[in-house]
PQR file of N, CA, C, O and H, with PARSE charges and radii, in Angstrom:
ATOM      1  N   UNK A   1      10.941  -7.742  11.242 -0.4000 1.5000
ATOM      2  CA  UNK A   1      10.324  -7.544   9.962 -0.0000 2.0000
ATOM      3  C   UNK A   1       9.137  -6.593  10.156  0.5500 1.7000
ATOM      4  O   UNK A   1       8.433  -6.886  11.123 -0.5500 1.4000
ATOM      5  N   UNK A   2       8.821  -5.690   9.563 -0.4000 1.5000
ATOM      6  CA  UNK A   2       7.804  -4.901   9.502 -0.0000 2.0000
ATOM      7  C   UNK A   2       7.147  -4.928   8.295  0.5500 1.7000
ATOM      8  O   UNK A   2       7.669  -4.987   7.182 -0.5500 1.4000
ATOM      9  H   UNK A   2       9.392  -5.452   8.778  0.4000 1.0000
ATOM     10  N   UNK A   3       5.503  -4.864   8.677 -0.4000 1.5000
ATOM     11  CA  UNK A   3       4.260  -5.243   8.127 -0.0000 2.0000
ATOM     12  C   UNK A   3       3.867  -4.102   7.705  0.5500 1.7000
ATOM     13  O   UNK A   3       4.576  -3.204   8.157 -0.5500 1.4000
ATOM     14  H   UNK A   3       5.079  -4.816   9.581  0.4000 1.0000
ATOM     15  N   UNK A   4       3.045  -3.743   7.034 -0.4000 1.5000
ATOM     16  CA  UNK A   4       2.213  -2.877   6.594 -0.0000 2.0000
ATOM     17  C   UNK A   4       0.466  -2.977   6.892  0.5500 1.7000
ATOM     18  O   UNK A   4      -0.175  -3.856   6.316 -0.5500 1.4000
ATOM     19  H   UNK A   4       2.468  -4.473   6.667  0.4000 1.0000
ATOM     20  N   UNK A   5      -0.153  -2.097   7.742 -0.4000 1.5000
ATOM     21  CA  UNK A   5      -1.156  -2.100   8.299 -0.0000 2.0000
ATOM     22  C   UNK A   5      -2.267  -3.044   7.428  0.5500 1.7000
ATOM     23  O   UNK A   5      -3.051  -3.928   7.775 -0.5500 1.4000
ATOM     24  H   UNK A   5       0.368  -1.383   8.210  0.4000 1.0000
ATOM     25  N   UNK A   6      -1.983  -2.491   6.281 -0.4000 1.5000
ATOM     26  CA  UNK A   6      -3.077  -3.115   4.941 -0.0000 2.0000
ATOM     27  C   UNK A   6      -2.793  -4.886   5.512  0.5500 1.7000
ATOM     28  O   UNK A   6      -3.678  -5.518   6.089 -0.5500 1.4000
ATOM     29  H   UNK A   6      -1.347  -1.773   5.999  0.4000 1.0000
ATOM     30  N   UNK A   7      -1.767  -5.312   5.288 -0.4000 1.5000
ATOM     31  CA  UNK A   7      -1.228  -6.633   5.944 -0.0000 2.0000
ATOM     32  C   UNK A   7      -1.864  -7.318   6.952  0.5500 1.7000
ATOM     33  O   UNK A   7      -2.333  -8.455   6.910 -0.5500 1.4000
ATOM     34  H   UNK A   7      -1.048  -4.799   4.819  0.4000 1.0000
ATOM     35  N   UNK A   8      -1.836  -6.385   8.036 -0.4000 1.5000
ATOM     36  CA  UNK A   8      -2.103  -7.168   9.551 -0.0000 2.0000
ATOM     37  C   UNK A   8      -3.551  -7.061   9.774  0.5500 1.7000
ATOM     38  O   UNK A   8      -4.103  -7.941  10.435 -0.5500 1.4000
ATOM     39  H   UNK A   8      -1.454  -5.461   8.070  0.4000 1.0000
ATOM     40  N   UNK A   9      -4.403  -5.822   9.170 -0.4000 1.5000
ATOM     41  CA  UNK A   9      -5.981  -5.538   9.357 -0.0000 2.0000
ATOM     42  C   UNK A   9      -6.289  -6.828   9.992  0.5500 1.7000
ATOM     43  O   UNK A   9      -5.954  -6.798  11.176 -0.5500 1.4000
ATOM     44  H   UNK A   9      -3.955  -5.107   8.634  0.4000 1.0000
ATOM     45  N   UNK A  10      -6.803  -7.943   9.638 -0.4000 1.5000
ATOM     46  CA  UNK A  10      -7.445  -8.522   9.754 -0.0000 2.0000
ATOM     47  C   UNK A  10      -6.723  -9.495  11.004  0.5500 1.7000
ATOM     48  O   UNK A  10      -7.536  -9.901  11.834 -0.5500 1.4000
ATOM     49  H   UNK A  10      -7.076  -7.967   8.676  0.4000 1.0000
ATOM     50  N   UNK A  11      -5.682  -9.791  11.157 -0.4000 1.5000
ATOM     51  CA  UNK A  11      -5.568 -10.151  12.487 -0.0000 2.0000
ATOM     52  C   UNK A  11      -5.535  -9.170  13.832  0.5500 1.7000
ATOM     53  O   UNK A  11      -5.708  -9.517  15.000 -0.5500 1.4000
ATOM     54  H   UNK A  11      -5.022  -9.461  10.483  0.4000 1.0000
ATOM     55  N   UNK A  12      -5.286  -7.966  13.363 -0.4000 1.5000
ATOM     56  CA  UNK A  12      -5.883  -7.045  14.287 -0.0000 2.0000
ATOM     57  C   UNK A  12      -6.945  -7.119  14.997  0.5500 1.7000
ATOM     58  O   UNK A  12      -7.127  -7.173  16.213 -0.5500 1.4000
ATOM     59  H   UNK A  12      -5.146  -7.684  12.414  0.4000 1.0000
ATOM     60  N   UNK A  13      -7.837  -7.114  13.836 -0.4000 1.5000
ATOM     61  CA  UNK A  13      -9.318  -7.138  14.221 -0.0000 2.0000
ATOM     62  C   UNK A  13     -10.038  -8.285  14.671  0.5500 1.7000
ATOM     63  O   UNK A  13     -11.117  -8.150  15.247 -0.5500 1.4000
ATOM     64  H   UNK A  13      -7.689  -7.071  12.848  0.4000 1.0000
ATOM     65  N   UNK A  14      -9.649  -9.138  14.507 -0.4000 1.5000
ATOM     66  CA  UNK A  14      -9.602 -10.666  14.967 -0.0000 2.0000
ATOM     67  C   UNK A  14      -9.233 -10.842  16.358  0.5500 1.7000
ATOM     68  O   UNK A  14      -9.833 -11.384  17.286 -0.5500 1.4000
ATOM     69  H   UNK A  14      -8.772  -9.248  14.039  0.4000 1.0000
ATOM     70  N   UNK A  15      -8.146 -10.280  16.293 -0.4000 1.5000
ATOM     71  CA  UNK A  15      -7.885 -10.255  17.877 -0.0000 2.0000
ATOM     72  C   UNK A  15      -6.340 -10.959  18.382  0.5500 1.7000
ATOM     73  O   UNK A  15      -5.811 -11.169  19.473 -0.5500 1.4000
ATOM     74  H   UNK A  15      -7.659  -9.840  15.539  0.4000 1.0000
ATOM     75  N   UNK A  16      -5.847 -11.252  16.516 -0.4000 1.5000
ATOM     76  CA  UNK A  16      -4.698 -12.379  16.752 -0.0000 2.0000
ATOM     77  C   UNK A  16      -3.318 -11.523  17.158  0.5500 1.7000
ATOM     78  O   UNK A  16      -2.485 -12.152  17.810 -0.5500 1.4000
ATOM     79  H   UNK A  16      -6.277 -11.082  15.630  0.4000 1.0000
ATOM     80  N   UNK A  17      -3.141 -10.704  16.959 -0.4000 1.5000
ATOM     81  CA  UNK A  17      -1.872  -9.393  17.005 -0.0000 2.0000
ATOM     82  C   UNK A  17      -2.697  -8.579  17.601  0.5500 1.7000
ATOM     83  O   UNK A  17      -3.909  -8.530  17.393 -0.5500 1.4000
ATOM     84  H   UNK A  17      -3.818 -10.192  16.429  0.4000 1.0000
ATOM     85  N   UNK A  18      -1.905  -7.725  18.575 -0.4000 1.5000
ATOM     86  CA  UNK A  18      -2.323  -6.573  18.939 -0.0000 2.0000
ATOM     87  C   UNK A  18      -1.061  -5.441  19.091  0.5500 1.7000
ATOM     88  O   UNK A  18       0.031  -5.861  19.475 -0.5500 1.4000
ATOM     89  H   UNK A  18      -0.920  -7.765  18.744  0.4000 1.0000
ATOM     90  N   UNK A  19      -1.187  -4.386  18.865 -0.4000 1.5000
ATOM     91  CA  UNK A  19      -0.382  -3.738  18.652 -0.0000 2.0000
ATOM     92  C   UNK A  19       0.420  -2.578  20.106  0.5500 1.7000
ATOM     93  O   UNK A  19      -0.143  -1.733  20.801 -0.5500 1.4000
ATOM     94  H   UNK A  19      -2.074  -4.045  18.553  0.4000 1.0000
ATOM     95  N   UNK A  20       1.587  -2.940  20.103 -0.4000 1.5000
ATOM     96  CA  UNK A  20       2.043  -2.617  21.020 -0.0000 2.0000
ATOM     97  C   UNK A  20       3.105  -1.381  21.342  0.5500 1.7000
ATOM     98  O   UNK A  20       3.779  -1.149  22.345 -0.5500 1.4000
ATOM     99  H   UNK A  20       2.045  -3.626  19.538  0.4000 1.0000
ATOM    100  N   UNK A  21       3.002  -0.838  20.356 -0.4000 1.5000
ATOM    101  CA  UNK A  21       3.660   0.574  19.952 -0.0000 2.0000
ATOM    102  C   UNK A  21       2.868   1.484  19.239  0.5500 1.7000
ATOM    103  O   UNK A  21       2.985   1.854  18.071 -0.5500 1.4000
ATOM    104  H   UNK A  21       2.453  -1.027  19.541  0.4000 1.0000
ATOM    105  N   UNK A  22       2.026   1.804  20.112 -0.4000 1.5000
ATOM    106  CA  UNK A  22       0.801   2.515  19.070 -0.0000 2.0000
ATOM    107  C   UNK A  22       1.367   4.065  18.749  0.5500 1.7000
ATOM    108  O   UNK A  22       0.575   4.725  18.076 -0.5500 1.4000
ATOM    109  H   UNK A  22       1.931   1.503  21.061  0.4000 1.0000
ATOM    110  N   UNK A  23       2.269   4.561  19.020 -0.4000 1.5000
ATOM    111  CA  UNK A  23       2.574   6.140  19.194 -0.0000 2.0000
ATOM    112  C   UNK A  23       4.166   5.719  18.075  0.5500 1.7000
ATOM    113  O   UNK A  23       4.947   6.592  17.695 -0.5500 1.4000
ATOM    114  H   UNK A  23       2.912   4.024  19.567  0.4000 1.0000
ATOM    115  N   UNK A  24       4.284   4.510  17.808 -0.4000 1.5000
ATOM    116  CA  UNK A  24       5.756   4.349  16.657 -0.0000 2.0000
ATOM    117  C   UNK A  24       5.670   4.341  15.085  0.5500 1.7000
ATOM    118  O   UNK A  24       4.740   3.624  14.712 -0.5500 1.4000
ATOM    119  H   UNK A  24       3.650   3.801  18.117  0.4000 1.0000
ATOM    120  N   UNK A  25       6.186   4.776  14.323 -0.4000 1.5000
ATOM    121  CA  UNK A  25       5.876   4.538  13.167 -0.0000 2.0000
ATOM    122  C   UNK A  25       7.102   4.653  12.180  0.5500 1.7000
ATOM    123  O   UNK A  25       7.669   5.745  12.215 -0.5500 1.4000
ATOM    124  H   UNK A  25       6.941   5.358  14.626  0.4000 1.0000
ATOM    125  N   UNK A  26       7.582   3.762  11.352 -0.4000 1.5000
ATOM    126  CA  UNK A  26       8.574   3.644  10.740 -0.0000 2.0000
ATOM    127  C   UNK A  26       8.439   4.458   9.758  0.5500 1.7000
ATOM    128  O   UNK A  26       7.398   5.009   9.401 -0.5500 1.4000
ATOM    129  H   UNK A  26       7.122   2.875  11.324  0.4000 1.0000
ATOM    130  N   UNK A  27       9.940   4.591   9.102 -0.4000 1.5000
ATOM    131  CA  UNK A  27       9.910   5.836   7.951 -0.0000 2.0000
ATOM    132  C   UNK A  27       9.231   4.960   6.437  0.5500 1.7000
ATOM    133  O   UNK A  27       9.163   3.817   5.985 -0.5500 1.4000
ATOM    134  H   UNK A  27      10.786   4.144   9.392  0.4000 1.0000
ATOM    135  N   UNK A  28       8.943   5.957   6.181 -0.4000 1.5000
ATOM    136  CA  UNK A  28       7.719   5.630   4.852 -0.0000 2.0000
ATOM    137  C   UNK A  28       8.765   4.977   3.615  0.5500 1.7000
ATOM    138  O   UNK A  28       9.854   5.241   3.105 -0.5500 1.4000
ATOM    139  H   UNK A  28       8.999   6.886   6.547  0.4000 1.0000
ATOM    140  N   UNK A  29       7.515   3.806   3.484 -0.4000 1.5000
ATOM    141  CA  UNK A  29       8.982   2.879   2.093 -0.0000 2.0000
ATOM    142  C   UNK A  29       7.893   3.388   0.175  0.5500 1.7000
ATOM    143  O   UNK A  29       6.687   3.414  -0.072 -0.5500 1.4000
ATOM    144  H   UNK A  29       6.630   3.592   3.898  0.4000 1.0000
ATOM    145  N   UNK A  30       8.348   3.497  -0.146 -0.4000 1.5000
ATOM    146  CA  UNK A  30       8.294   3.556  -2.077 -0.0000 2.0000
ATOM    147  C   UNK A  30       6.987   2.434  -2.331  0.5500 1.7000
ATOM    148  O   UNK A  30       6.847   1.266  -1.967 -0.5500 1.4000
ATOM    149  H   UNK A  30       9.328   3.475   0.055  0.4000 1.0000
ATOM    150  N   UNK A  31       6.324   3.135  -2.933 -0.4000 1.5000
ATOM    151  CA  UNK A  31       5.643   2.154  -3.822 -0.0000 2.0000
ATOM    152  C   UNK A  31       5.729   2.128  -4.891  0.5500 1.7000
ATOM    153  O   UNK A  31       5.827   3.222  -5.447 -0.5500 1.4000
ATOM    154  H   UNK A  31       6.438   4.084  -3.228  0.4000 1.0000
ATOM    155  N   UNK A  32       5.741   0.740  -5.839 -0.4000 1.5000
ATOM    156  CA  UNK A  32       6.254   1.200  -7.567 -0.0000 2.0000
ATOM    157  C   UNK A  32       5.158   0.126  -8.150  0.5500 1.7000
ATOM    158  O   UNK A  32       4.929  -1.042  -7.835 -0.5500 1.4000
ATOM    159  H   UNK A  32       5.662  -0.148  -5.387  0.4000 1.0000
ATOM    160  N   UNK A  33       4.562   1.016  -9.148 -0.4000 1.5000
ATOM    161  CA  UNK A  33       3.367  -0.193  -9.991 -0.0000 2.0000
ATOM    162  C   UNK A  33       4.244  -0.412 -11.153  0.5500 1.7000
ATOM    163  O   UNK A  33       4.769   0.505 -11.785 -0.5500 1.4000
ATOM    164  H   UNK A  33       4.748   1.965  -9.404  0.4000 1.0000
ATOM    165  N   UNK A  34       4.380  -1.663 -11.407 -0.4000 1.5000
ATOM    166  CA  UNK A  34       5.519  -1.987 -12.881 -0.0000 2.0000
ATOM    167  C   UNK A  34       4.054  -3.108 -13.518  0.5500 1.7000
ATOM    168  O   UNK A  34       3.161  -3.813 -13.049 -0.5500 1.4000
ATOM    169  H   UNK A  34       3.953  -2.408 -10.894  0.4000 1.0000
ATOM    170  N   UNK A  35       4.712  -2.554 -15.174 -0.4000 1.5000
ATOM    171  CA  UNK A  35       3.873  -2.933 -16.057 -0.0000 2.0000
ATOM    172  C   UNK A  35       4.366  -2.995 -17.434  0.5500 1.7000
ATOM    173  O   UNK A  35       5.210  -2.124 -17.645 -0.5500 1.4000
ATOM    174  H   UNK A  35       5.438  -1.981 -15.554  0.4000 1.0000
ATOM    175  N   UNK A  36       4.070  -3.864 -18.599 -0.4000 1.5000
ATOM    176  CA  UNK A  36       5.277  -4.329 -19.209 -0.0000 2.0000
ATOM    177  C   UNK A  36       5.618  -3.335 -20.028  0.5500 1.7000
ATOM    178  O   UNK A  36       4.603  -2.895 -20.568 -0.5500 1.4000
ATOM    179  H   UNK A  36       3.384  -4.571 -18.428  0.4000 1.0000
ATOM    180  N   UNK A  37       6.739  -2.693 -20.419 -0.4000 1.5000
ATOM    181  CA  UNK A  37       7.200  -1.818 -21.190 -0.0000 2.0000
ATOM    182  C   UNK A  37       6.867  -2.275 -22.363  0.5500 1.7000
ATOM    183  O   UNK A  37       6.491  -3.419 -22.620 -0.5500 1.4000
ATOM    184  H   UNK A  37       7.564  -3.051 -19.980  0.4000 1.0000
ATOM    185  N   UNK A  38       7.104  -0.720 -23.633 -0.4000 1.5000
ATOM    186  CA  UNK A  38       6.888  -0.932 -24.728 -0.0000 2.0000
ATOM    187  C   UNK A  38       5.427  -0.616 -25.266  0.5500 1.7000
ATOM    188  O   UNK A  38       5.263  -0.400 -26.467 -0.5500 1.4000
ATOM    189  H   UNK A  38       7.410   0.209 -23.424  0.4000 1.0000
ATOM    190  N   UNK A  39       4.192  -0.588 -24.221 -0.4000 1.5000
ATOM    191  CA  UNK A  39       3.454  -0.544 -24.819 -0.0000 2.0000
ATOM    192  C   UNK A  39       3.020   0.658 -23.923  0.5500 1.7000
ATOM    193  O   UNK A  39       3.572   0.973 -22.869 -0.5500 1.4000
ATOM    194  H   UNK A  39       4.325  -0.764 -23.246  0.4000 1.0000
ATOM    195  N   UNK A  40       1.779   1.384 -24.587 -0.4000 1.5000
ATOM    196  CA  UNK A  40       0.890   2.224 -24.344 -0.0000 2.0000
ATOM    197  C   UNK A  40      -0.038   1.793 -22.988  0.5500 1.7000
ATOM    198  O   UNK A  40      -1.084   1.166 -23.155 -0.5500 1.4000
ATOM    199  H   UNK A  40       1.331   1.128 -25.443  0.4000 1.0000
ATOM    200  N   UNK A  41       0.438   2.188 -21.599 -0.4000 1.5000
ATOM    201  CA  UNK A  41      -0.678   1.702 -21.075 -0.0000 2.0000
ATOM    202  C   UNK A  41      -2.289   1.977 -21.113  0.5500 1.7000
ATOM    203  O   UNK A  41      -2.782   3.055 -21.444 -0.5500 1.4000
ATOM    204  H   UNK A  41       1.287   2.698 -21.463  0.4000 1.0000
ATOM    205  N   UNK A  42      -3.023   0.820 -20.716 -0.4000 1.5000
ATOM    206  CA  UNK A  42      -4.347   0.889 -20.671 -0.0000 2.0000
ATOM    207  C   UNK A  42      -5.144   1.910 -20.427  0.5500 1.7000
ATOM    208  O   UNK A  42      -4.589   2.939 -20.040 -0.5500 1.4000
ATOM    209  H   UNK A  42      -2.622  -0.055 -20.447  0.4000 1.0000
ATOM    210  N   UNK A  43      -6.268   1.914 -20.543 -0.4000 1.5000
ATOM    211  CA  UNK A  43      -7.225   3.644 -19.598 -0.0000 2.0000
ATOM    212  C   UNK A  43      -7.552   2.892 -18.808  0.5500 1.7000
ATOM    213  O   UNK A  43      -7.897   3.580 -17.847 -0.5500 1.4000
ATOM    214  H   UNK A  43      -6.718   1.079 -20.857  0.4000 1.0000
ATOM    215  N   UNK A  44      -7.779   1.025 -18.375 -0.4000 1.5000
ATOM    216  CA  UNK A  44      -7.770   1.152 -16.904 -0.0000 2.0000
ATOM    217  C   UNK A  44      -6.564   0.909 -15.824  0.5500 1.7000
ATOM    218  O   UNK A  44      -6.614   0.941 -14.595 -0.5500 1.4000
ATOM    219  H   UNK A  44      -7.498   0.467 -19.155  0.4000 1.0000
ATOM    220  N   UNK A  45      -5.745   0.719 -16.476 -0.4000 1.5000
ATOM    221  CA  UNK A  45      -4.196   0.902 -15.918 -0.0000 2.0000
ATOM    222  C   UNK A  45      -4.213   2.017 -15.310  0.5500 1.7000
ATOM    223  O   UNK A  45      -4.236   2.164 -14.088 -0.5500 1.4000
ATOM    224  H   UNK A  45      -5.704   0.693 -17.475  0.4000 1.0000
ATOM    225  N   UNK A  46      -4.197   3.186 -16.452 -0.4000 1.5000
ATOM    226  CA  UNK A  46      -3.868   4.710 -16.038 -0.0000 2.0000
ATOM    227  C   UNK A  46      -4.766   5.133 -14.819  0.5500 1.7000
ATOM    228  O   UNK A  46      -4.287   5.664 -13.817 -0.5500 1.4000
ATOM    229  H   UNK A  46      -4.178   3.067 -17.445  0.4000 1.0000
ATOM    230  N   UNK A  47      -6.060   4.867 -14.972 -0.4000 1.5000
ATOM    231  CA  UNK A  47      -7.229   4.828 -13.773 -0.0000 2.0000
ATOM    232  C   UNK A  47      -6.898   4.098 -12.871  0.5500 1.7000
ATOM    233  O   UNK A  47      -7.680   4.157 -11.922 -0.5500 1.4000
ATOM    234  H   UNK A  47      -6.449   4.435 -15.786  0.4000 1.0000
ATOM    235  N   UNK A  48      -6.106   3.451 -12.746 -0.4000 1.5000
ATOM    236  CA  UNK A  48      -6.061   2.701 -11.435 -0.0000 2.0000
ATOM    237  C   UNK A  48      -4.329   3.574 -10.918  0.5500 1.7000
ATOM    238  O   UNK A  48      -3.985   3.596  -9.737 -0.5500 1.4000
ATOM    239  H   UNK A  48      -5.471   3.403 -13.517  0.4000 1.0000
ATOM    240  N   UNK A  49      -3.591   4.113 -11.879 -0.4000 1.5000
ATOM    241  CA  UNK A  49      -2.468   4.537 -11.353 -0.0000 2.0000
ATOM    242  C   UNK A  49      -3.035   5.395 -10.567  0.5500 1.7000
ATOM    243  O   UNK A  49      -3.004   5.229  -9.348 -0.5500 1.4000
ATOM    244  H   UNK A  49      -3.871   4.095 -12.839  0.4000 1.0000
ATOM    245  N   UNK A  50      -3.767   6.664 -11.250 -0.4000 1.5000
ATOM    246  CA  UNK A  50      -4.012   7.674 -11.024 -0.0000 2.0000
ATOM    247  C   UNK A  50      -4.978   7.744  -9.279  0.5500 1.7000
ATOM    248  O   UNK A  50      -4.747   8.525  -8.355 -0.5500 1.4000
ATOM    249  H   UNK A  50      -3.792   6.799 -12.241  0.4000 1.0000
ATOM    250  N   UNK A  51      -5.728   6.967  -9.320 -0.4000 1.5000
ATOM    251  CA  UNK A  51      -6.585   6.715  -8.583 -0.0000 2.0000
ATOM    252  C   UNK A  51      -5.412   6.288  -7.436  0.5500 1.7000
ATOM    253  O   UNK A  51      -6.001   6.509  -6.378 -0.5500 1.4000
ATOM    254  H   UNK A  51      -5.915   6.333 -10.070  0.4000 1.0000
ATOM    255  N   UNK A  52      -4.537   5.967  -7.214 -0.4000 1.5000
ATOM    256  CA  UNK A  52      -3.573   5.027  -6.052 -0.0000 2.0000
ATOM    257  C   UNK A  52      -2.842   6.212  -5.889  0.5500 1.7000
ATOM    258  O   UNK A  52      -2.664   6.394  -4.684 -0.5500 1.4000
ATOM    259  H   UNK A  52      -4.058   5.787  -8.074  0.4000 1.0000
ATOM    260  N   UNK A  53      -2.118   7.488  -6.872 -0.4000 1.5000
ATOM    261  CA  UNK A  53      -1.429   8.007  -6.946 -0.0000 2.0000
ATOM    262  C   UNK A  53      -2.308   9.415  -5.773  0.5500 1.7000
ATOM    263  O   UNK A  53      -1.706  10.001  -4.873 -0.5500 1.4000
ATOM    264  H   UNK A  53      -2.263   7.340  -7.851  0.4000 1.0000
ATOM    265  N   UNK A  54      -3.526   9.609  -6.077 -0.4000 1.5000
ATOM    266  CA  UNK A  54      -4.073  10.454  -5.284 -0.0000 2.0000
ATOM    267  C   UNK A  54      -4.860   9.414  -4.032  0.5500 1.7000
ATOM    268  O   UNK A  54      -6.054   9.706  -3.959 -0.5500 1.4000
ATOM    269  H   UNK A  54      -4.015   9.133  -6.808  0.4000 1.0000
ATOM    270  N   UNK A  55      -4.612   8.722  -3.429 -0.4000 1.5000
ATOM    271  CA  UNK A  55      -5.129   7.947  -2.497 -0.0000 2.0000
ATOM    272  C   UNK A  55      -3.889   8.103  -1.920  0.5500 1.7000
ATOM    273  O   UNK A  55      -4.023   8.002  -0.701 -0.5500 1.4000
ATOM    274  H   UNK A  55      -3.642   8.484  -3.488  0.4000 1.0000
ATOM    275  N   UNK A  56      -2.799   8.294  -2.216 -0.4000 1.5000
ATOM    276  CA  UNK A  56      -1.627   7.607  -1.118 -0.0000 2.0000
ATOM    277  C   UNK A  56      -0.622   8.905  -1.215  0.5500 1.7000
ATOM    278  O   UNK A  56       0.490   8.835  -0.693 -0.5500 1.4000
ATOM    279  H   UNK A  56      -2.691   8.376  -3.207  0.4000 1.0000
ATOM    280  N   UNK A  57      -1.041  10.062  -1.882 -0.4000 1.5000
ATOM    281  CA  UNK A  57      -0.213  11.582  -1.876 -0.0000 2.0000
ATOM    282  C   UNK A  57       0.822  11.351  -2.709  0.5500 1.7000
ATOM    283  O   UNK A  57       1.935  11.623  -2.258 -0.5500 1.4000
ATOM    284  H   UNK A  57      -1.945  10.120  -2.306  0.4000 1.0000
ATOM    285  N   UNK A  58       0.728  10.775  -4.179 -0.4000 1.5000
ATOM    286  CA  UNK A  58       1.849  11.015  -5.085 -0.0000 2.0000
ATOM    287  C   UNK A  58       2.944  10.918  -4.486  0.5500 1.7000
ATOM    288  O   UNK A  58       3.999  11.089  -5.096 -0.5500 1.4000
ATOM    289  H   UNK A  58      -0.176  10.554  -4.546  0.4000 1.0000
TER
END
C-alpha cells in the first residue's frame, strides 16, 4: 500500500517509519475536490480550489 508523504510526516519525524527508498518514487495519482452539484460554488470554495490548484501544478 502506498502512503502519501502528507500521511506519514509525522511518523517520520517522530522517528516511527523511516524511509527506505529515498531515490523511489511512484507515478503521480489524481486529485479530485467534489462538491455538491447544482449549485454555484462558494468564493471560499473557489479560493480554496484555486489556491490547491496552483500549490500542486494544476
Amino acid at each position: 500500500m502506498l502512503k502519501s508523504a502528507i500521511d506519514v510526516a509525522a511518523d517520520l519525524a517522530a522517528g516511527r517509519l523511516e524511509r527506505v527508498l529515498p531515490d523511489w518514487a511512484s507515478a503521480s495519482a489524481p486529485i479530485y475536490a467534489l462538491y455538491p452539484s447544482g449549485r454555484y460554488p462558494s468564493a471560499k470554495l473557489r479560493a480554496f480550489l484555486s489556491a490547491m490548484a496552483t500549490h500542486l501544478g494544476s
